[in-house]
Every structure is written in structure tokens, then in C-alpha cells.
C-alpha positions as CSV (number, residue, x, y, z in Angstrom):
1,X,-54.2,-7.7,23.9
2,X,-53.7,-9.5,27.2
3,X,-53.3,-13.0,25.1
4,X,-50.9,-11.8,23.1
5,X,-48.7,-10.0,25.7
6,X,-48.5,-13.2,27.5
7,X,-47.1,-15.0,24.2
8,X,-45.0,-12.6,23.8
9,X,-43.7,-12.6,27.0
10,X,-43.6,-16.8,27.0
11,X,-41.7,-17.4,24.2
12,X,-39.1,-14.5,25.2
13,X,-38.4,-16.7,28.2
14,X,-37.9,-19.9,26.0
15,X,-35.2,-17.5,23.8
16,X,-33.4,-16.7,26.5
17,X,-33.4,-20.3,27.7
18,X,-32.2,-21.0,24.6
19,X,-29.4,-18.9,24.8
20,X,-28.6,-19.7,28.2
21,X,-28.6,-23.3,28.2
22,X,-27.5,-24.4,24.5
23,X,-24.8,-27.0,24.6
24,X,-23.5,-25.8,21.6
25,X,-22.4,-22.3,23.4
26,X,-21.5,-23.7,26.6
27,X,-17.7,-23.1,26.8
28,X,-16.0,-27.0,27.2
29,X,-13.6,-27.7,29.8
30,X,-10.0,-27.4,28.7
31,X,-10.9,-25.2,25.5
32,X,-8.6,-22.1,24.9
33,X,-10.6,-19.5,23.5
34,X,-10.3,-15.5,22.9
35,X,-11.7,-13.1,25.5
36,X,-12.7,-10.8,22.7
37,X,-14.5,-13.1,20.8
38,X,-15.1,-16.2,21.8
39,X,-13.6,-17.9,19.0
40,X,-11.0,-20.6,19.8
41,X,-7.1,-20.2,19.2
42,X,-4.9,-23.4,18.7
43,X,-1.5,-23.1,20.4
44,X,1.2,-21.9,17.7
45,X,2.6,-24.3,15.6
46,X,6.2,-24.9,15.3
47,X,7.6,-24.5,12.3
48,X,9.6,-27.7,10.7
49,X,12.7,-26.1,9.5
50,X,13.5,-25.4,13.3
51,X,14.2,-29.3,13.7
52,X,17.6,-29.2,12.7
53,X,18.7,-26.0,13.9
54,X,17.1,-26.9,17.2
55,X,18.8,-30.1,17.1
56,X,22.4,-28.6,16.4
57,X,22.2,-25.7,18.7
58,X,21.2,-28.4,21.6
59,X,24.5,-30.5,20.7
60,X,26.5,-27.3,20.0
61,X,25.8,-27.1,23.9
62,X,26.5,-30.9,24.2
63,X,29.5,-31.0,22.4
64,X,31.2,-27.9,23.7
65,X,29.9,-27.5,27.3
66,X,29.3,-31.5,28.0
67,X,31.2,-33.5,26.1
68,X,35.0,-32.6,27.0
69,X,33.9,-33.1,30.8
70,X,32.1,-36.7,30.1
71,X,34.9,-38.5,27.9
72,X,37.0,-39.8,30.6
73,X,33.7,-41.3,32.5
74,X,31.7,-42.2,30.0
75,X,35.1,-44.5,28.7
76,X,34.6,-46.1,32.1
77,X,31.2,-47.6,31.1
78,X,30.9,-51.5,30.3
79,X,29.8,-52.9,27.5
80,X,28.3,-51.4,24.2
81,X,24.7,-50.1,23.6
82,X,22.7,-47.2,24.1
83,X,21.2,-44.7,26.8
84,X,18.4,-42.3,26.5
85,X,18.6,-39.4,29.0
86,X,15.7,-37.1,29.5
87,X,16.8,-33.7,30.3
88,X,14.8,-30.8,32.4
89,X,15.9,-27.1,32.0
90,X,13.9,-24.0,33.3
91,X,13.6,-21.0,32.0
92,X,16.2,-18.7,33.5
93,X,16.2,-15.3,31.9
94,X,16.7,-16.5,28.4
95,X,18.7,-19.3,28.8
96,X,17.8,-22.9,29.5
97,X,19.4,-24.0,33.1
98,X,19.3,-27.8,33.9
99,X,17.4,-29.2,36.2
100,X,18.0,-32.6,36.2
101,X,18.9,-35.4,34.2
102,X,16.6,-38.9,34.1
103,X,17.2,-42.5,32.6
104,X,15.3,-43.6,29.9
105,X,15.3,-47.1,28.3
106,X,19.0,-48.8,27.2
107,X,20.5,-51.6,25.8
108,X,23.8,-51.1,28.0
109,X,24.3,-54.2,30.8
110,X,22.5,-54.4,33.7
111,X,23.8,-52.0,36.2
112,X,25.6,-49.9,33.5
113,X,22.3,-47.4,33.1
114,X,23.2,-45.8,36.4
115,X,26.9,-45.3,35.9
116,X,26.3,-43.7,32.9
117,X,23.5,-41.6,34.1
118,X,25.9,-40.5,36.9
119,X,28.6,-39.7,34.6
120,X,25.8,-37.6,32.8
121,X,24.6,-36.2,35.7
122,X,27.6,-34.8,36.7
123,X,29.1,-33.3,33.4
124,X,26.0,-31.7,33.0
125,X,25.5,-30.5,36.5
126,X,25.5,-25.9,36.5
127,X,25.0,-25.8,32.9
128,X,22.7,-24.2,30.4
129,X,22.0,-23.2,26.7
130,X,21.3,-20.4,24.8
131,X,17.0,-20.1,23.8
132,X,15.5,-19.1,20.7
133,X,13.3,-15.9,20.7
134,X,10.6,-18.5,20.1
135,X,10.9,-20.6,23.3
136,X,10.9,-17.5,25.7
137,X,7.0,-18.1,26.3
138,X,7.6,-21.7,27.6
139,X,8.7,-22.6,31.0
140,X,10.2,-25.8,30.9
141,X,12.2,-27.3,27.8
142,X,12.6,-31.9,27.7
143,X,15.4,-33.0,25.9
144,X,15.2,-37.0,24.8
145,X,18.6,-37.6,23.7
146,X,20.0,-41.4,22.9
147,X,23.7,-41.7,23.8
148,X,26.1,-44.6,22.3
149,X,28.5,-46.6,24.7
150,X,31.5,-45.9,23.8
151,X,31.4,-43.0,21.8
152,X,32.3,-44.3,18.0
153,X,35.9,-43.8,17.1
154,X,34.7,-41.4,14.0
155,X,33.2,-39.1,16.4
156,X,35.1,-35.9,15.1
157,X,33.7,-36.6,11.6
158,X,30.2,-38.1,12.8
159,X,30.0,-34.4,14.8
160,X,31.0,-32.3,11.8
161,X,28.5,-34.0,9.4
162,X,25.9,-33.6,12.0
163,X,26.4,-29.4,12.2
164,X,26.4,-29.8,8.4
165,X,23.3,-31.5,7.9
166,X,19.9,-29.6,6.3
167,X,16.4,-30.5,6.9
168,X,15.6,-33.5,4.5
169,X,12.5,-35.3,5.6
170,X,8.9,-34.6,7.2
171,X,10.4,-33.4,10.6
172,X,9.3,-36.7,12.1
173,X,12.1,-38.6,12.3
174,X,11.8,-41.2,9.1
175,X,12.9,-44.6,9.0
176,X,16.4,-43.5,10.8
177,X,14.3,-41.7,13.9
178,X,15.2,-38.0,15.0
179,X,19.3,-38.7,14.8
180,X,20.2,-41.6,12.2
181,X,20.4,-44.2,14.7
182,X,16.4,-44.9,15.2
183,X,15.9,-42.6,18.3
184,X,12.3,-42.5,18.6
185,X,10.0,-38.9,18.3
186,X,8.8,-38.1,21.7
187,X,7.9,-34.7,21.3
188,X,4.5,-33.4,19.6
189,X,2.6,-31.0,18.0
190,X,-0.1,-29.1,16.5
191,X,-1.6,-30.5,13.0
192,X,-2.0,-27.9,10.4
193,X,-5.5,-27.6,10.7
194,X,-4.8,-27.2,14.6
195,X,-7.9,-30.3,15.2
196,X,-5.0,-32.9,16.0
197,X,-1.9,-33.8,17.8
198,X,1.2,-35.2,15.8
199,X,4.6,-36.8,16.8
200,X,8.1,-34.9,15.7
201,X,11.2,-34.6,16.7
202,X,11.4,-31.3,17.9
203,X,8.2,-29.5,19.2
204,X,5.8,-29.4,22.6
205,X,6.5,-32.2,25.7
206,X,2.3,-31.6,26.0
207,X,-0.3,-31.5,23.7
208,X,-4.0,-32.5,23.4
209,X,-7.5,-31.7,21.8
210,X,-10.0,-31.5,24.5
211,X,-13.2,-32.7,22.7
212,X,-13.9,-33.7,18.8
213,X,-13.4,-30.9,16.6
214,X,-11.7,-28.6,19.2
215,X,-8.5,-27.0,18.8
216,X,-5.0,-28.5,20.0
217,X,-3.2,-26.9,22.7
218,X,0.5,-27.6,23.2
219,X,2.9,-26.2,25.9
220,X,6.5,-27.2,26.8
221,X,9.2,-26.7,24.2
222,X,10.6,-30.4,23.2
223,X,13.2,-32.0,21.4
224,X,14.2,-35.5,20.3
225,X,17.7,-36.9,18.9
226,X,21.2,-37.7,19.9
227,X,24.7,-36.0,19.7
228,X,26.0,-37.5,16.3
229,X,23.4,-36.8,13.9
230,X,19.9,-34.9,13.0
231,X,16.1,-35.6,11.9
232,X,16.8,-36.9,8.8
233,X,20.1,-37.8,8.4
234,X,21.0,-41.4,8.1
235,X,24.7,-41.5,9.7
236,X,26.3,-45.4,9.3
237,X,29.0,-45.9,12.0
């Protein structure tokens, strides 16, 4: 009786090591997982028809609040070429308020990046646009947007094809980028299977998978493009 007590007793100790020390149950850093039952949860994915609305509603903000105020500045710019601008707005009780306004790469001539972002920076300076019931969860929101020096002379009809436009491709930009003109993705997220990180247009400005086989997390809402055209839409000046 006393021998097999103590067997008993010995291998409950190795099943609770077991339990206690099994890598395989051991929560990783950086993994999101349910407090009710352990079981990981990806970060939501955006859907892919909100490119191009997402898209419009940023230049409905561009071309109505932006725009009329930036004309006579931006005309002052030399040379021809293009500007990307990275945007920052905050969360500010369902609206997104700018924070500031960054220069990105550009073809323009050397010197003619920071008159154009100052002309940017101050058209822009105070404003805000409206948030979808989807983004109220997110804090920040990083608009990538690719300006053209000067503005084309068909911009009234290159801005009313652009509020037009549908959803036509995979969301990721194709071979005419996130507006047309070849503007670049820089915004990600979630793989359907939630195990992997993609590159769209309009998504999360973070997102990664902690370890083989976990779940993605994405935070940050994100979009890609430029004021004359959508995801998509292949607009010829």
C-alpha cells in the first residue's frame, strides 16, 4: 500500500509539471487571446469594399475643405512631379482632427518638397473629417496621399470620375497603385485566415503575427491614394 501511494503521489507531481511547464500552453509574448477562454482572436478584418468609399470620403474632405485653400500656393510650386504627404489625425469625438502633416518621397526639384509641404501644412492646419462607425475603436488614423505639381488642367473632370468610381480590383492597388497614378499601398491587413499580414490600400498603419501560426493583430486605421482617382481606377491625364 505504502509503494503504491508513493507512485501515485510521484507521477501526480510530474502531471502537474506537465501542465505547468508545457511550452505548448505557455501564453507567447505579443499574442491576443480571450480571457474566457484562452483561445486567440485575430484583430477584425477590414472589409474590401470600404477601399473606395474610404478613399472618396478622405478626398470629399480634400477637395472641399483643402483644396479651395491650397490652389493659389500650390500654383506657386516649381517644376512638375509628385509629393507624398503623410497625414496624422486623432481621434476627437468622432471625427478625425489633424495633427500634422509629413513629407514623404517626390519627384518635384530640390527644395520644392518643403514649399509644397508648407503650402500643405497650412491649408490643412484646424481641420478634420467625418469617421466611419467602424474607425471609432482606433486612435490614430495615417493618410499616404501622392499629390501632382501642378494640379492637371482636367481636374474638375479627373475629381468627378474619381467620386464615380466602384471597387474594381483586389483592394491592393493593381498595376495603377491605390489612385491610377502608381501610388504605392502602405497600409496593411489581416489575411483571411487571420495567420498573415497583407498590403492594401486602405486598412491598419500596424500589423504583425507574433510567432508561426499565431494570429495577426492590426491597429491604426490607414489609407493609401491621392486626390484624383481610387484603388483601381486607371485615370490617364
Amino acid at each position: 500500500m505504502k509503494r503504491t501511494s508513493l507512485m501515485i503521489v510521484i507521477l501526480g507531481f510530474f502531471g502537474v509539471g506537465t501542465l505547468l511547464f508545457d511550452p505548448g500552453q505557455a501564453q507567447r509574448p505579443g499574442s491576443q487571446t480571450s480571457g474566457v477562454t484562452g483561445r486567440q482572436v485575430a484583430s477584425p478584418r477590414l472589409a474590401l469594399e470600404k477601399t473606395v468609399p474610404t478613399q472618396q470620403r478622405i478626398n470629399r474632405y480634400f477637395h472641399g475643405d483643402i483644396v479651395p485653400k491650397l490652389k493659389n500656393c500650390w500654383s506657386g510650386v516649381q517644376g512638375k512631379g509628385k509629393i507624398e504627404l503623410r497625414y496624422t489625425y486623432t481621434n476627437s469625438g468622432g471625427r478625425w482632427v489633424l495633427d500634422r502633416v509629413e513629407g514623404g518621397t517626390s519627384t518635384l526639384p530640390r527644395g520644392q518638397e518643403a514649399v509644397a509641404l508648407k503650402c500643405m501644412q497650412d491649408a490643412t492646419r484646424g481641420t478634420s473629417f467625418s469617421m466611419d462607425s467602424g474607425e471609432s475603436s482606433q486612435s490614430t488614423f495615417e493618410v499616404n496621399w501622392t499629390w501632382p505639381v501642378p494640379f492637371p488642367t482636367n481636374a474638375d473632370k479627373l475629381t468627378s470620375t474619381m467620386f464615380a468610381a466602384r471597387l474594381n480590383n483586389s483592394g491592393g492597388g493593381g498595376t495603377g497603385g491605390c489612385d491610377g497614378q502608381g501610388t504605392k499601398a502602405k497600409c496593411y491587413n489581416c489575411s483571411k485566415d487571420g495567420h498573415a499580414c497583407e498590403t492594401v490600400c486602405v486598412g491598419y498603419k500596424t500589423c504583425a503575427v507574433s510567432y508561426p501560426g499565431a494570429l495577426c493583430g492590426a491597429s491604426g486605421s490607414c489609407a493609401s491614394g491621392g486626390p484624383f482617382g481610387v484603388s483601381g481606377g486607371l485615370i490617364m491625364y
